[in-house]
N, C-alpha and C positions, 0 to 999 in steps of 0.2 A: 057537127061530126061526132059521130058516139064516140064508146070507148074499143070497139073491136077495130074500127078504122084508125084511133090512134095509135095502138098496139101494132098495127099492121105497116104503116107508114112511121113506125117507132119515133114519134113524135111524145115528149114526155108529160106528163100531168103536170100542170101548173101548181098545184096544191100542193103534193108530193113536195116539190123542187123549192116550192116557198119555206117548205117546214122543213128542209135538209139544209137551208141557209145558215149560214152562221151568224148571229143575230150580234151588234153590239151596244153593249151597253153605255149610256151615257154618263162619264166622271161627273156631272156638274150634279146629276141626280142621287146619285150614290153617296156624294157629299153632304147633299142635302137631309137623305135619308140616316147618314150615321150622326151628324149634326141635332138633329130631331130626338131619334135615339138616347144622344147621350145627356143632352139637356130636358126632357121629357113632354117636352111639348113645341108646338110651330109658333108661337110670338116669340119664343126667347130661343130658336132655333133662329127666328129671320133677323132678331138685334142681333147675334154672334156671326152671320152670314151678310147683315146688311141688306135684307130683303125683306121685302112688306111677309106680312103673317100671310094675305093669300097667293103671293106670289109661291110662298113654302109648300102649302097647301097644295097648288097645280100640280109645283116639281113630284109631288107625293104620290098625287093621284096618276100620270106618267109611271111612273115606278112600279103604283099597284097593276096598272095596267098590263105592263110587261112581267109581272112576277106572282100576282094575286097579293092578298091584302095582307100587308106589313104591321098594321097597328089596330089594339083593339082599342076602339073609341068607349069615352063614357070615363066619367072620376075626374080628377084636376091632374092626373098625370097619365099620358099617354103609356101604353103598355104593348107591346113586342106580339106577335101572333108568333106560330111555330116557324111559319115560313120567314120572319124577319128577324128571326133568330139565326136563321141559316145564314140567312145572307150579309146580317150585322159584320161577323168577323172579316170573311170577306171582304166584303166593301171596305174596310179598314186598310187592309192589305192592298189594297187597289187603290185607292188615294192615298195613300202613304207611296206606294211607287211612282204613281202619277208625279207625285210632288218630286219624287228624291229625283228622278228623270230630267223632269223642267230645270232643276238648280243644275243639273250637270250638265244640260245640252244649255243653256241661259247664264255660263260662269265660265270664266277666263282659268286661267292656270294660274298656281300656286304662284303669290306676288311675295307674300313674306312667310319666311320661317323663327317661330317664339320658341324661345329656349326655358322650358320651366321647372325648376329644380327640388327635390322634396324630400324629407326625410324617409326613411323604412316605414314607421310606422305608421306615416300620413296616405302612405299610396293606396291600402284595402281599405277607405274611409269613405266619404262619399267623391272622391277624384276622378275616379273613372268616370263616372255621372256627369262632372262637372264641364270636363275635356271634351269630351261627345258633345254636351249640349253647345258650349263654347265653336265647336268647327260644326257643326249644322247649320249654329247661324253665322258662322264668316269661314263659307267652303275656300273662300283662296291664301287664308293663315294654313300652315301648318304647325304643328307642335311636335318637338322635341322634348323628351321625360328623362330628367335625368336624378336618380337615387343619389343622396352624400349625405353624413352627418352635417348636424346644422353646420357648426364652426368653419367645414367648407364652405357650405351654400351662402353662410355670411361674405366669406372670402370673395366669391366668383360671381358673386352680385355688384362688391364694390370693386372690382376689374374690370366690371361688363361681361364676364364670361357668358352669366344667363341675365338674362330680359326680367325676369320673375321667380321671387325664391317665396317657400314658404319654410322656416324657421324656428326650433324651439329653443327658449331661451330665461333664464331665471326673471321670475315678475319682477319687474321695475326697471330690465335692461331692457326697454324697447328701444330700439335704433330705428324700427320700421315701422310699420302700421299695426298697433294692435287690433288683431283678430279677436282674441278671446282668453282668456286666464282661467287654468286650469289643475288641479292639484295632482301631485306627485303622488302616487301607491306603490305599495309594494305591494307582488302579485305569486298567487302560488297556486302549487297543484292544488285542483278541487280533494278534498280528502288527504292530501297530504302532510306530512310532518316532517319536509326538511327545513323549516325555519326552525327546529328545535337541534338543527346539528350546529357543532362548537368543531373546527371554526365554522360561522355561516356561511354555508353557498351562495354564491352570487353570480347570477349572470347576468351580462350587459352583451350589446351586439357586440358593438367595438370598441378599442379604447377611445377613440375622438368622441365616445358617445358623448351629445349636448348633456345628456343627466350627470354621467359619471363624476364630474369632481363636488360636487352638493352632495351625488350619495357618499361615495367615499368620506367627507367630510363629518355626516351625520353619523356615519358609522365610528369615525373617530374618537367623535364628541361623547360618543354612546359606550364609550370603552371597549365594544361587543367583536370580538375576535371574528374575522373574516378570511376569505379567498376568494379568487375571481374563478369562475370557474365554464370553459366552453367557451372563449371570446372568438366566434370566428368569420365575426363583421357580418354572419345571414341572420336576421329578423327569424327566419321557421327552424333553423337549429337551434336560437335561444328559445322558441318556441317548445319545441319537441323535448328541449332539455328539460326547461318548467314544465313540462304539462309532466313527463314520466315522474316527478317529484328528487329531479337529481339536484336539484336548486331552485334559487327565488329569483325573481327579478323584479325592475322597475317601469311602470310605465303611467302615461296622463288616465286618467281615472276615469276619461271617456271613451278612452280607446283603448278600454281592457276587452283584452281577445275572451269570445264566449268561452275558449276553455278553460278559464283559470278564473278564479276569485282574489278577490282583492284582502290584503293578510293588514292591512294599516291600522284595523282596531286591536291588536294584539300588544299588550303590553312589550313583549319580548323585542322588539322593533325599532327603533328610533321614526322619529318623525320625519317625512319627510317636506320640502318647501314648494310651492307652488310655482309653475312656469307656466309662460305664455306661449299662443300661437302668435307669429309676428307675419306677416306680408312684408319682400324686402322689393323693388325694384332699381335696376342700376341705375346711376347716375346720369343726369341730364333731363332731356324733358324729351316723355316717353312716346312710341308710336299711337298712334289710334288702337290699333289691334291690342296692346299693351294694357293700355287704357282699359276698352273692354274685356282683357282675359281679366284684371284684377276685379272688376267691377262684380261679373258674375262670380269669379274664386269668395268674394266680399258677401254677395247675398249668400253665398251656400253656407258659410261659417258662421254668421249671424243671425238669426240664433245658431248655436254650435248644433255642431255636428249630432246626430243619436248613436 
């Protein structure tokens, strides 16, 4: 039959109707393809995949097939062509759904809820990171985030309030699991000169603050006339207040906020003492879930925090 009799009997071209298909793509190849990718070659693509080297190889050549070629061969590390660029990101995005899809339609509903407790200044640290990675891999925990001065989250650990505290506390009072020991600074506006005012400003969140009775103390010991100055228990007010140079405050010496520099080599100062991060868990013997949030809370701290 030519083309004027299919036209006439509006019978439609096969070619046409193949190429206006919606074609899709295979997740197992796209896997393979970004696997390949990020490792730079197909033998230590198929050990991270668990599949022979030519097994990787077929998946590849499939792929090139449907897309034109992905990798320029030649050298000891495979190398991206422009079109395997395009499609790199992509396919990321497209196995990363695949996957997050499977755990939600392949996972029951929320079986337990962890209560985990933190001071102000441990939450902008690496925690967010930690939480997320923490319920990705156990979708039916959920977590509860709850901000308090140590001296509470000491308290509501040994009540069972919360499941999991994290705690700072003078070195050598460990009651919980030492995390890490870290030194005490005092922190001031970059370019600033209010540690040169009499009496010295001083800002702390709040009075429960864990530091407060050490710094007060050192300040005593130091003769050095003070005032507290802005206590209004928010971490970004004592923040705002240090950074415009209306006062000084104190904080662990790795989790000085990039706005402010550390004032501890200054004669004018007193020294201050070194405290600990502590891991607390309530009493008894804890769930699985429990288990595993401290486990990974454990590697992230170890080595400490940047």
């Amino acid at each position: 039959m030519n083309s004027l009799m299919k036209r006439m009997l509006c019978i439609p071209d096969i070619k046409v109707h193949n190429g206006r298909m919606i074609r899709n793509l295979d997740i197992s190849l796209l896997r393979t393809f970004v696997t390949v990718a990020d490792h730079g070659g197909m033998t230590a693509a198929g050990h991270c995949l668990h599949l022979t080297q030519s097994a990787v190889s077929q998946q590849i050549s499939r792929l090139e097939a449907l897309c034109g070629p992905l990798f320029i061969r030649g050298g000891r590390k495979l190398r991206l062509t422009a079109t395997g660029e395009r499609l790199l990101e992509k396919s990321r995005q497209m196995t990363a759904l695949n996957d997050e899809l499977w755990r939600e339609m392949n996972t029951g509903p929320v079986t337990e809820t962890l209560r985990l407790g933190l001071p102000a200044d441990l939450i902008n640290t690496g925690m967010p990171q930690i939480i997320r990675q923490f319920c990705r891999s156990n979708p039916q925990t959920d977590i509860q985030l709850f901000c308090l001065p140590s001296p509470e989250l000491r308290e509501a650990t040994e009540t069972g309030r919360l499941d999991l505290a994290l705690t700072e506390e003078p070195a050598g009072e460990n009651h919980g699991e030492l995390l890490r020991t870290d030194k005490l600074i005092w922190a001031g506006a970059k370019d600033g000169s209010a540690y040169l005012k009499r009496p010295l400003p001083v800002s702390m969140v709040a009075e429960n603050c864990a530091f407060r009775p050490l710094v007060t103390a050192s300040l005593a010991a130091s003769g050095l006339p003070w005032r507290t100055l802005f206590e209004s228990g928010s971490p970004e007010v004592t923040l705002a207040t240090v950074s415009a140079d209306l006062a000084i405050t104190v904080c662990l010496h790795s989790l000085l906020p990039a706005e402010l520099i550390s004032l501890s080599h200054l004669p004018q100062l007193p020294d201050l003492p070194a405290f600990s991060i502590n891991l607390r868990m309530k009493r008894g013997q804890p769930s699985p879930s429990v288990t595993a949030l401290a486990r990974v809370i454990r590697q992230a701290f170890i080595p400490p925090l940047q």
